[in-house]
LUMPAVO-705785 format. One record per atom (N, C-alpha, C, O): atom name; x, y, z. Coordinates in Angstrom, 2 decimals. Layout:
atome:CA c1:X c2:Y c3:Z
...
This chain:
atome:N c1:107.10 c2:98.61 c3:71.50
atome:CA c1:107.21 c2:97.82 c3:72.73
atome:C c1:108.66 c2:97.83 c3:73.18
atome:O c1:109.57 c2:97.68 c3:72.36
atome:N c1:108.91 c2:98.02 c3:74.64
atome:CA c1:110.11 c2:98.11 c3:75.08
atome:C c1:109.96 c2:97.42 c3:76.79
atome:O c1:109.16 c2:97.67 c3:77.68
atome:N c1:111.18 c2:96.43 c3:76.72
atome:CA c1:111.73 c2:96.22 c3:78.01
atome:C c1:112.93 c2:96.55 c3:78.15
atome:O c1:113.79 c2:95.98 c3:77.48
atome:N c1:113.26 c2:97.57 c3:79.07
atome:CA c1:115.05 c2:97.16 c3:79.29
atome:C c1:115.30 c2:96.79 c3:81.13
atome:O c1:114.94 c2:97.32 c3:82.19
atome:N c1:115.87 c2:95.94 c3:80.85
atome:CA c1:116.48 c2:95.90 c3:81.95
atome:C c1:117.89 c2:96.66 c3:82.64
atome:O c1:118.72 c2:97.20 c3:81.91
atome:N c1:118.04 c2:96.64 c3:84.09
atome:CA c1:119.20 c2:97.41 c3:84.15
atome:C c1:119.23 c2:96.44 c3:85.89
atome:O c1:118.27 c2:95.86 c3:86.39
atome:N c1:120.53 c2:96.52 c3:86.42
atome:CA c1:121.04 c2:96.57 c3:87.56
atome:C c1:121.59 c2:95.23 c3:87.93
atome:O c1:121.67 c2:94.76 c3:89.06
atome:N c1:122.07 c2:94.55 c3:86.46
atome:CA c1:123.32 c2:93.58 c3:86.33
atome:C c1:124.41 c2:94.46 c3:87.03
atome:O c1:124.37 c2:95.53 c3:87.63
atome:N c1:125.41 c2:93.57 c3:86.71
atome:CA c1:126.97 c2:93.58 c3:87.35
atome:C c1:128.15 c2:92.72 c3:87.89
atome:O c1:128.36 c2:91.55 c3:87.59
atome:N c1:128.68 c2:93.27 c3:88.49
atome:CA c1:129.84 c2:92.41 c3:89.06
atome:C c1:129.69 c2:92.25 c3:90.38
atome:O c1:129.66 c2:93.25 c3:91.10
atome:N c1:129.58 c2:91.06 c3:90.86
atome:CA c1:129.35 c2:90.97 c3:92.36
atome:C c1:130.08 c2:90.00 c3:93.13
atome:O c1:130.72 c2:89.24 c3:92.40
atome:N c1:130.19 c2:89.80 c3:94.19
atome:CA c1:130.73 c2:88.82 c3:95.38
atome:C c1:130.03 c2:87.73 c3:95.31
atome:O c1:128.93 c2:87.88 c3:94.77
atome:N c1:130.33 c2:86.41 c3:95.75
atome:CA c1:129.38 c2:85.19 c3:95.70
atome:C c1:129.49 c2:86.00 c3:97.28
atome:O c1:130.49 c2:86.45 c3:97.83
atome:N c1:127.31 c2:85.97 c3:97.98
atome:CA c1:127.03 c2:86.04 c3:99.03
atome:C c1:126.43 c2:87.20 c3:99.69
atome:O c1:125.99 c2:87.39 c3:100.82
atome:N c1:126.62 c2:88.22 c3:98.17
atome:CA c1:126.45 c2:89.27 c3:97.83
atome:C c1:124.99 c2:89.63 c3:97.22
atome:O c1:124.59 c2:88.51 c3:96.90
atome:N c1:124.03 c2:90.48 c3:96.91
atome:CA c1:123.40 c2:90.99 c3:96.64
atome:C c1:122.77 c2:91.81 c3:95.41
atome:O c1:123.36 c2:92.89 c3:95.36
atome:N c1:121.92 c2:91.72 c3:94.51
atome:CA c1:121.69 c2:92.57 c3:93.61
atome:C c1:120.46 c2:92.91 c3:92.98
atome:O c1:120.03 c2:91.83 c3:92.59
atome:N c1:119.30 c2:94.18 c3:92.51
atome:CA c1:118.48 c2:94.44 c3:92.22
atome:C c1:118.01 c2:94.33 c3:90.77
atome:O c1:118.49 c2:95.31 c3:90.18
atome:N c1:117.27 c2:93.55 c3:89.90
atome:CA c1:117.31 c2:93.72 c3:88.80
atome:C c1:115.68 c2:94.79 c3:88.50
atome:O c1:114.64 c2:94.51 c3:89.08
atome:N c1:115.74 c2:95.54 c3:87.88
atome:CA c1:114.95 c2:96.26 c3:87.49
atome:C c1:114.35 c2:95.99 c3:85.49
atome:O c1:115.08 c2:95.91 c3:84.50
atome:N c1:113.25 c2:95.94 c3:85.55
atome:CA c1:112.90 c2:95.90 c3:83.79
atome:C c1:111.51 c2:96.98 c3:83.48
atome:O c1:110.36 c2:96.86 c3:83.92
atome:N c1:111.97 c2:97.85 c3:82.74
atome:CA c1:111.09 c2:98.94 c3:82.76
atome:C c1:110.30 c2:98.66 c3:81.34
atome:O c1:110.92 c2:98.78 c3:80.28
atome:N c1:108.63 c2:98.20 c3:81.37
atome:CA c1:108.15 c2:98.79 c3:80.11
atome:C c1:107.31 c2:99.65 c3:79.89
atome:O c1:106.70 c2:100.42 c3:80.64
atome:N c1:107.29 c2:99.46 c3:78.56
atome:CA c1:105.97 c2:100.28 c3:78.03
atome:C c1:105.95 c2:99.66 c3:75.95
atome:O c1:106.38 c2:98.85 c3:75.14
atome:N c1:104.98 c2:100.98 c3:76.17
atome:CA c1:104.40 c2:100.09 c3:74.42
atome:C c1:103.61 c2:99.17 c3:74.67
atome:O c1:103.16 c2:98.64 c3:73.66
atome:N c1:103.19 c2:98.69 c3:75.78
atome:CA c1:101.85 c2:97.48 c3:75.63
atome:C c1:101.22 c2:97.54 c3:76.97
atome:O c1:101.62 c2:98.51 c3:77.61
atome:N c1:100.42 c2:96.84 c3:77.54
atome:CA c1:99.77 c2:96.93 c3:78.73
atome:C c1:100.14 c2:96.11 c3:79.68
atome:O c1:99.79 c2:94.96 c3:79.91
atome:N c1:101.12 c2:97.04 c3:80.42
atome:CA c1:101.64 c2:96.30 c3:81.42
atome:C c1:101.10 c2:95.81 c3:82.43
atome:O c1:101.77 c2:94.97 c3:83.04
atome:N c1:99.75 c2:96.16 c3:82.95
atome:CA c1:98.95 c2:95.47 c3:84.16
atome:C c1:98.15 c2:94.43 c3:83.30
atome:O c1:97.42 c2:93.72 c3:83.99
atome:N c1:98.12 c2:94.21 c3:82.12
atome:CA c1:97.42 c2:92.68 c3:81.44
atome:C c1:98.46 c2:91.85 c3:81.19
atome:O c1:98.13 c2:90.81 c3:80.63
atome:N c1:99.77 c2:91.99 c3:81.47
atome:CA c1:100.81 c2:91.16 c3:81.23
atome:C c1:101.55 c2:90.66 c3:82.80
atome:O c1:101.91 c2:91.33 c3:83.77
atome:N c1:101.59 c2:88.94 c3:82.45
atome:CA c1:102.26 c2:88.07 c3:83.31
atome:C c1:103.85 c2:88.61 c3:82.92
atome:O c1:104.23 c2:88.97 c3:81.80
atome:N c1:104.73 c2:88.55 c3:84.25
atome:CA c1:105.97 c2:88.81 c3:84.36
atome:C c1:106.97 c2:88.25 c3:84.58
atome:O c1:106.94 c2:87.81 c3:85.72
atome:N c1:108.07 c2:87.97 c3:83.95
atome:CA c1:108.91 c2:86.51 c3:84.35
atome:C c1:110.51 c2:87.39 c3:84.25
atome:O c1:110.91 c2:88.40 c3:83.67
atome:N c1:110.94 c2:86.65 c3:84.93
atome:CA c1:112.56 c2:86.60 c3:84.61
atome:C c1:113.56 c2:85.57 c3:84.02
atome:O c1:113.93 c2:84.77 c3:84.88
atome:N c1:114.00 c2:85.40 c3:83.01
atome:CA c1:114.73 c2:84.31 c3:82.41
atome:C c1:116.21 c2:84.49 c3:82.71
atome:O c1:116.58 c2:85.61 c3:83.07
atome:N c1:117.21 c2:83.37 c3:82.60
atome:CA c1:118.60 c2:83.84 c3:82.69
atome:C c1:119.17 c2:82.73 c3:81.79
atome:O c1:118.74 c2:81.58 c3:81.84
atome:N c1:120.02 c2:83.07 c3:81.06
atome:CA c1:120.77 c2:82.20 c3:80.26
atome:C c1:122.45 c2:82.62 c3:80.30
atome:O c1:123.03 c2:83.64 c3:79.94
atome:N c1:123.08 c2:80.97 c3:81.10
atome:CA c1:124.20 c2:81.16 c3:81.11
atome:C c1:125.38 c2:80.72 c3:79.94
atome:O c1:125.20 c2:79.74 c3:79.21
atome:N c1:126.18 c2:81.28 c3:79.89
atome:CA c1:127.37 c2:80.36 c3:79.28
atome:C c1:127.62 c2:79.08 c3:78.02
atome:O c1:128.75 c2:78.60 c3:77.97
atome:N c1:126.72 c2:78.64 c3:77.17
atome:CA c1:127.00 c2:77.49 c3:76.90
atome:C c1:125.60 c2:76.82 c3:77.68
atome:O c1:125.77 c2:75.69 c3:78.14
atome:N c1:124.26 c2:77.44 c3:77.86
atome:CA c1:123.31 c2:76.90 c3:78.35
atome:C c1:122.06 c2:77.79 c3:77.88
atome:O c1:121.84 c2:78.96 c3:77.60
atome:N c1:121.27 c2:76.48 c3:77.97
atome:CA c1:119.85 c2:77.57 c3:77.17
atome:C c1:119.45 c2:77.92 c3:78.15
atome:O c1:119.89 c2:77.48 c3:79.22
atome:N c1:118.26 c2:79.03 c3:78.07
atome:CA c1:117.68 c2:79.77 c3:78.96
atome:C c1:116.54 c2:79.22 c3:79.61
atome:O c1:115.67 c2:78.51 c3:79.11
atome:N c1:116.67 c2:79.73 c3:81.08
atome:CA c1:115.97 c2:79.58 c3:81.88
atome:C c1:114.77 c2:80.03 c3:82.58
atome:O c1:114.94 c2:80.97 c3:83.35
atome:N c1:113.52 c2:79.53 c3:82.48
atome:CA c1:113.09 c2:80.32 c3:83.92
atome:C c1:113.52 c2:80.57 c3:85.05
atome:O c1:114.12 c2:79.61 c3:85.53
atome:N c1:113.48 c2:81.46 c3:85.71
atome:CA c1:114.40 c2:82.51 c3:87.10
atome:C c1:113.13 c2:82.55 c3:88.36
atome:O c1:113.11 c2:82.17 c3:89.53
atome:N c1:111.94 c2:83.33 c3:87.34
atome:CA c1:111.03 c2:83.37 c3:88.51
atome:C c1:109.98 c2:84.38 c3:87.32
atome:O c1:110.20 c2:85.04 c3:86.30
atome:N c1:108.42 c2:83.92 c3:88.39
atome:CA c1:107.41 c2:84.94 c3:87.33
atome:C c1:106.70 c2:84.97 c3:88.61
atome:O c1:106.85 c2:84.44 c3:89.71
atome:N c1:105.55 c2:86.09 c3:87.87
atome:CA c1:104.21 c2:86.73 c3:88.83
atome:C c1:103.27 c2:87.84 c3:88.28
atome:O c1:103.50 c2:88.99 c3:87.91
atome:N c1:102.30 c2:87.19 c3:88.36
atome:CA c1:100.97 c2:87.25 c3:88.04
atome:C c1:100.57 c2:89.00 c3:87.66
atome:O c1:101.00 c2:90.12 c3:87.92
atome:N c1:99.53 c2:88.37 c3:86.91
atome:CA c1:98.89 c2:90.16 c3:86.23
atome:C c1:99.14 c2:91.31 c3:87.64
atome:O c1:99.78 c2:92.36 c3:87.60
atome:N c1:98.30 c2:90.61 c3:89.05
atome:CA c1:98.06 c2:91.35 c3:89.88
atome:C c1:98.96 c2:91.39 c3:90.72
atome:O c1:98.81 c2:92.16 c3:91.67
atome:N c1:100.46 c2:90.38 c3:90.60
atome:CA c1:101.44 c2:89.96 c3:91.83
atome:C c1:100.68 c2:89.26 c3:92.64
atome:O c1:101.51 c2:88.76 c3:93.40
atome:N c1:99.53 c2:88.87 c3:93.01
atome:CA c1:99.46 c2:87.70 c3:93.59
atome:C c1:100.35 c2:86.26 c3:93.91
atome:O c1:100.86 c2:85.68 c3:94.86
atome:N c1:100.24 c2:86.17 c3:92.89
atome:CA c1:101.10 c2:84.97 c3:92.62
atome:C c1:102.23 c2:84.76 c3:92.21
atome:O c1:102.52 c2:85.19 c3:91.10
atome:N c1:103.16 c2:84.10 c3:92.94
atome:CA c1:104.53 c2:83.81 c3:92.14
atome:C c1:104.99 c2:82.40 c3:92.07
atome:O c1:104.45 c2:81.52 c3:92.74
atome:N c1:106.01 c2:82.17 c3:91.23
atome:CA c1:106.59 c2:81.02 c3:90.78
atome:C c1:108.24 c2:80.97 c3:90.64
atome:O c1:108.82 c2:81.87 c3:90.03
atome:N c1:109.13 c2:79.60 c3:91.37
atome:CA c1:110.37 c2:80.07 c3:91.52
atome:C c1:111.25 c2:78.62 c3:90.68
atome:O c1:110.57 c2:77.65 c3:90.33
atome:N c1:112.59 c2:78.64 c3:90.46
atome:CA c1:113.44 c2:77.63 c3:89.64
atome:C c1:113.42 c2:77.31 c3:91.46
atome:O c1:113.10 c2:78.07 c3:92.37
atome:N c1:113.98 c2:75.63 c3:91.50
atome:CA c1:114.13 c2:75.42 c3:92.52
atome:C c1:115.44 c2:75.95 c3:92.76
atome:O c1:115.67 c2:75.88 c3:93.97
atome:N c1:116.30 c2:76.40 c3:92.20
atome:CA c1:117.61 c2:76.40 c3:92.30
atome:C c1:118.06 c2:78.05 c3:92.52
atome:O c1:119.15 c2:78.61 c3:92.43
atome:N c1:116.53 c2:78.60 c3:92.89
atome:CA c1:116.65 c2:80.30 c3:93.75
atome:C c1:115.55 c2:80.38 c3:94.66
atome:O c1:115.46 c2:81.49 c3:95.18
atome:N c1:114.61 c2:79.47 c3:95.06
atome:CA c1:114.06 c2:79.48 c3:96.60
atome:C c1:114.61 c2:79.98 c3:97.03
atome:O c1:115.80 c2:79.85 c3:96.78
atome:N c1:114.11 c2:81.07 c3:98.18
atome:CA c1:114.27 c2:81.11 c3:99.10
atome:C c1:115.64 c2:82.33 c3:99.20
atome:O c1:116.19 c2:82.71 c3:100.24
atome:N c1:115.93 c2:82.72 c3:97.96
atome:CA c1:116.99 c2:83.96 c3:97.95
atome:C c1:116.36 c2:84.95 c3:96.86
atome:O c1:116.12 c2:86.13 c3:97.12
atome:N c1:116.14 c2:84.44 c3:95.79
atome:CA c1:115.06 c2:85.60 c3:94.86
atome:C c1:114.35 c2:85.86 c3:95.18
atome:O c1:113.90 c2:85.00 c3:95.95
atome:N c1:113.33 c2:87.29 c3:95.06
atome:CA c1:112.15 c2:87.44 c3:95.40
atome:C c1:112.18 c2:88.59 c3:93.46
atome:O c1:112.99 c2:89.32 c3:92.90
atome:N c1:111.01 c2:88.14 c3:93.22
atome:CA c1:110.22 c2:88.67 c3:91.94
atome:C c1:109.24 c2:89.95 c3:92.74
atome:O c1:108.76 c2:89.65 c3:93.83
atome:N c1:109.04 c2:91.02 c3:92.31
atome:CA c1:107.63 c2:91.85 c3:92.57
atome:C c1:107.81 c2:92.52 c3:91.75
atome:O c1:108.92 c2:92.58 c3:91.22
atome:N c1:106.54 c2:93.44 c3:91.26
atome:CA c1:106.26 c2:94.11 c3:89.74
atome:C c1:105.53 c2:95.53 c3:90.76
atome:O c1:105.15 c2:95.57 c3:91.93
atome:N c1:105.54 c2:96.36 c3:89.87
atome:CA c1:105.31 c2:97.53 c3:90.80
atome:C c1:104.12 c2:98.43 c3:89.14
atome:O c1:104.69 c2:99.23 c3:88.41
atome:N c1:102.17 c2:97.97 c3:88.81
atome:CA c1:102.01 c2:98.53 c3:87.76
atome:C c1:101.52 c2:99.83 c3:87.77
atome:O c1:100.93 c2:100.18 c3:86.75
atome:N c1:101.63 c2:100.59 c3:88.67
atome:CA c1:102.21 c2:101.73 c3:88.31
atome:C c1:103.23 c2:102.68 c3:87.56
atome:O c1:103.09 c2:103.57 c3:86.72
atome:N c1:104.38 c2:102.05 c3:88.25
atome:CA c1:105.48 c2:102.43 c3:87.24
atome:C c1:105.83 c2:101.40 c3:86.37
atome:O c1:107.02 c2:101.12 c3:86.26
atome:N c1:105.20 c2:100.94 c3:85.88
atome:CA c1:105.18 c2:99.46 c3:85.11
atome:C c1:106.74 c2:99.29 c3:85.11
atome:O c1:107.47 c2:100.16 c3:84.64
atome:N c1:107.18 c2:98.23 c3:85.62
atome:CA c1:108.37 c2:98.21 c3:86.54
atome:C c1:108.28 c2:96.69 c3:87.02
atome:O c1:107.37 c2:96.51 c3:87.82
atome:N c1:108.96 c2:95.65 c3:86.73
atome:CA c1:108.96 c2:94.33 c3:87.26
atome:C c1:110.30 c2:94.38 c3:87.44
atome:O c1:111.07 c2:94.67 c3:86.52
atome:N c1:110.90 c2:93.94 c3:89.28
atome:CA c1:112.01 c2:94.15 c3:89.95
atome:C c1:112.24 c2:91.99 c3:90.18
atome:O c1:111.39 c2:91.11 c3:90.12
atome:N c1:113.37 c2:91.93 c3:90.37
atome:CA c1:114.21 c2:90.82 c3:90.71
atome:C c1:115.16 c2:90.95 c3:91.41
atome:O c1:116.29 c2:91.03 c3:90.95
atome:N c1:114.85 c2:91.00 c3:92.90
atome:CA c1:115.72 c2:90.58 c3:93.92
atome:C c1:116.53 c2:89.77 c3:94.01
atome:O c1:115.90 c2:88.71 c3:94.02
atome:N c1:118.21 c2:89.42 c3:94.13
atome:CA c1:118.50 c2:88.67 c3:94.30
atome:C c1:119.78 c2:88.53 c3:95.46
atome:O c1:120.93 c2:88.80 c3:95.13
atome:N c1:119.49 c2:88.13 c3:96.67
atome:CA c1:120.23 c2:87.56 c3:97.49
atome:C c1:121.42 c2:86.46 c3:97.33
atome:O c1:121.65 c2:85.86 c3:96.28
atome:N c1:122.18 c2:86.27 c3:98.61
atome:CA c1:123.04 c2:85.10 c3:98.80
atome:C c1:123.80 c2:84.54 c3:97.24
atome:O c1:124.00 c2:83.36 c3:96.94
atome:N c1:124.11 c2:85.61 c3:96.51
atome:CA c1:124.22 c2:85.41 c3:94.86
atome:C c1:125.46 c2:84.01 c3:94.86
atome:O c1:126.29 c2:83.89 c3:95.76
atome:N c1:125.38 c2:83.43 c3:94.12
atome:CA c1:126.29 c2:81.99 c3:93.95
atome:C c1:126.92 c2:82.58 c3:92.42
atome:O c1:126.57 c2:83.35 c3:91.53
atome:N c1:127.89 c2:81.82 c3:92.70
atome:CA c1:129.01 c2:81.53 c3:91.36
atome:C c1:128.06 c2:80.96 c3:90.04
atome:O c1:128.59 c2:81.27 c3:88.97
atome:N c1:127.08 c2:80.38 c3:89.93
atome:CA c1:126.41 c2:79.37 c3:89.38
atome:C c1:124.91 c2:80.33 c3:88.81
atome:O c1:124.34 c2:80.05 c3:87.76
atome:N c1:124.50 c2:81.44 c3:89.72
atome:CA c1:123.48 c2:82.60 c3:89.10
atome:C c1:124.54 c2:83.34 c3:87.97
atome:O c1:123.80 c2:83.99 c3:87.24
atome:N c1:125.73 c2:83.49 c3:87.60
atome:CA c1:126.28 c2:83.91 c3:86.45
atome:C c1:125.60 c2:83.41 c3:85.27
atome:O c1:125.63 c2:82.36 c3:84.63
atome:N c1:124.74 c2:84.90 c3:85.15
atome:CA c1:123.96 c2:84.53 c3:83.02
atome:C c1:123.34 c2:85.93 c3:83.03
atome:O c1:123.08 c2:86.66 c3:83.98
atome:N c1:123.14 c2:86.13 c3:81.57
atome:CA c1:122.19 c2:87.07 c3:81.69
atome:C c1:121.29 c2:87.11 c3:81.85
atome:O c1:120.72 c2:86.36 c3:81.06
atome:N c1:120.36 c2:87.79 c3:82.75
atome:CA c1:119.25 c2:87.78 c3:82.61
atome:C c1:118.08 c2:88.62 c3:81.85
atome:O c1:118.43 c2:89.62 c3:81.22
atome:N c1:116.62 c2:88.24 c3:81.88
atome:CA c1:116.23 c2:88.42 c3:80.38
atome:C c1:114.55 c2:88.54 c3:81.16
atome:O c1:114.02 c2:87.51 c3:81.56
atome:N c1:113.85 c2:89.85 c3:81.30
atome:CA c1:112.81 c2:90.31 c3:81.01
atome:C c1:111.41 c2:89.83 c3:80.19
atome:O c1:111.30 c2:90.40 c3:79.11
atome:N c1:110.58 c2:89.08 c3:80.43
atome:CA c1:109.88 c2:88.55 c3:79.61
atome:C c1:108.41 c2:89.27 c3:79.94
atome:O c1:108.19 c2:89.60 c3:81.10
atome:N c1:107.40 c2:89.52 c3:78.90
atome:CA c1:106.15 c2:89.75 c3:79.18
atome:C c1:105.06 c2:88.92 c3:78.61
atome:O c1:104.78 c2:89.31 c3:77.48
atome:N c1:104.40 c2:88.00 c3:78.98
atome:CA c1:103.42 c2:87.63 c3:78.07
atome:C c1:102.08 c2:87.99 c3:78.32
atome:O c1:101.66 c2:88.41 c3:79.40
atome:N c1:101.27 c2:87.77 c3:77.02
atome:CA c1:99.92 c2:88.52 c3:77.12
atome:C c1:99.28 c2:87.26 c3:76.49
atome:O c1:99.81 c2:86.22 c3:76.08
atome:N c1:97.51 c2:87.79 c3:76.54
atome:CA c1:96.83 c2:86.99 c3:76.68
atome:C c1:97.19 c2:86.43 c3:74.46
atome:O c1:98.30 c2:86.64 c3:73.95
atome:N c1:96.27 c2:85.93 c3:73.83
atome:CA c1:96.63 c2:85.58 c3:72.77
atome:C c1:98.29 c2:84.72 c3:72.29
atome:O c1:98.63 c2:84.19 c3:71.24
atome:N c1:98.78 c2:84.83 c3:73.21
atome:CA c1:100.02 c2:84.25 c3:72.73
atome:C c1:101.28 c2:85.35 c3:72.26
atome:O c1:102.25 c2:85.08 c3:71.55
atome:N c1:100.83 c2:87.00 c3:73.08
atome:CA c1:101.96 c2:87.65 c3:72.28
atome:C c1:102.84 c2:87.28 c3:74.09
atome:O c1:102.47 c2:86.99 c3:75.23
atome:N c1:104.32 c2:87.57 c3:73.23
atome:CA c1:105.42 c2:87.41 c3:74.28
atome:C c1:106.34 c2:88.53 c3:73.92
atome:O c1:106.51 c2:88.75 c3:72.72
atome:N c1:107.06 c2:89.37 c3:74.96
atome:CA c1:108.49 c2:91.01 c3:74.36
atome:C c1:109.43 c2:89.71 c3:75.50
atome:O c1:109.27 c2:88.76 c3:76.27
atome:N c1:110.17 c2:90.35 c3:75.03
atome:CA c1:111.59 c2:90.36 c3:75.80
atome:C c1:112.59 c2:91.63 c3:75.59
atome:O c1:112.63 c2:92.53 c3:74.75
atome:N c1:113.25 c2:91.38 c3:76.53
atome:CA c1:114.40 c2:92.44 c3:76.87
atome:C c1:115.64 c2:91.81 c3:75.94
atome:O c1:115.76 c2:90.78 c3:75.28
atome:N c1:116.41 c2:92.85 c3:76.21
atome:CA c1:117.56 c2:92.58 c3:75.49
atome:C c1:118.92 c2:91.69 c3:76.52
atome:O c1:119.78 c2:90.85 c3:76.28
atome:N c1:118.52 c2:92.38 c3:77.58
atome:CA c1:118.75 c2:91.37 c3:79.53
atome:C c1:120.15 c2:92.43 c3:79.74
atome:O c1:120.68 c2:93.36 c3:79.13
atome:N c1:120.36 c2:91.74 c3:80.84
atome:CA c1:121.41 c2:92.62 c3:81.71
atome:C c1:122.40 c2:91.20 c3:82.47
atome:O c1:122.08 c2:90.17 c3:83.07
atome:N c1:123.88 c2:91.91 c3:81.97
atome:CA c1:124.37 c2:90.48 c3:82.59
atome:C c1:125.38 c2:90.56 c3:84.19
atome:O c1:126.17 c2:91.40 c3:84.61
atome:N c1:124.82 c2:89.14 c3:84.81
atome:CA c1:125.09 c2:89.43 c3:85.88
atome:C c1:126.00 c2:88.33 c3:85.94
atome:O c1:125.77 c2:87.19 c3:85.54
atome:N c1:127.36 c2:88.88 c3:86.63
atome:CA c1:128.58 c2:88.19 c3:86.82
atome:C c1:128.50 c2:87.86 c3:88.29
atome:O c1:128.09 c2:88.72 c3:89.07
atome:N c1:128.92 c2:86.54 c3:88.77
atome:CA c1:129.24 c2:86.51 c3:90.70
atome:C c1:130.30 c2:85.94 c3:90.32
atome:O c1:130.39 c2:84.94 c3:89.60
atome:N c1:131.21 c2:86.62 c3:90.85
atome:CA c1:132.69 c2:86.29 c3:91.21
atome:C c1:134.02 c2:86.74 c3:92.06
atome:O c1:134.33 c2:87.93 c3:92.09
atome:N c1:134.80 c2:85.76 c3:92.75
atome:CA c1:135.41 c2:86.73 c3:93.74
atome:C c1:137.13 c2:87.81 c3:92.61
atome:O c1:137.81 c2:88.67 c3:93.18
C-alpha cells in the first residue's frame, strides 16, 4: 500500500497551490478520501474529505470556501486545491484512505510553507 503525496512548497500568503496523493496497493474507488494537516506544535487535523464516488464532501471551517478536495478513480489520484493560502495553512499535509472494516494508509505528507 502506497500514498505519496507531492505539490507542497513555498508560497505567498494569497497565493495558490495543488496537492496531489497518488495510490495504489488497495482499492482506491472503495476508499473514502481525506486530507489531514498538522502544524507546528499542533496535532493533526482534518483539512477536507470525499466520498467513495466524490459525491460528497466535507470541509474544516477554517478552509470554506478556498479548498476544494476532488479525487480523480481512474488515476486513483485524490487532488487538494488550495486557494487564498494564509500564514496559518502552514503544516504538513497528510493523505488519508479509509476502508470499509476499519483499515486506514496514510501518506508520509508534503509540507506546505505560506510565507512572505
Amino acid at each position: 500500500v502506497q500514498l505519496v503525496e507531492s505539490g507542497g512548497g513555498l508560497v505567498q500568503p494569497g497565493g495558490s497551490l495543488r496537492l496531489s496523493c497518488a495510490a495504489s496497493g488497495f482499492t482506491f474507488s472503495s476508499s473514502r478520501m481525506s486530507w489531514y494537516r498538522q502544524a507546528p506544535g499542533k496535532e493533526r487535523e482534518l483539512v477536507a474529505g470525499i466520498s467513495i464516488g466524490g459525491g460528497s464532501t466535507n470541509y474544516a471551517d477554517s478552509v470554506k470556501g478556498r479548498f476544494t478536495i476532488s479525487r480523480d478513480n481512474v488515476k486513483n489520484t485524490v487532488y487538494l486545491q488550495m486557494n487564498n493560502l494564509e500564514p496559518e495553512d502552514t503544516a504538513v499535509y497528510y493523505c488519508n484512505a479509509a476502508q470499509l472494516l476499519g483499515l486506514s494508509y496514510w501518506g508520509k505528507g508534503t509540507l506546505v510553507t505560506v510565507s512572505t
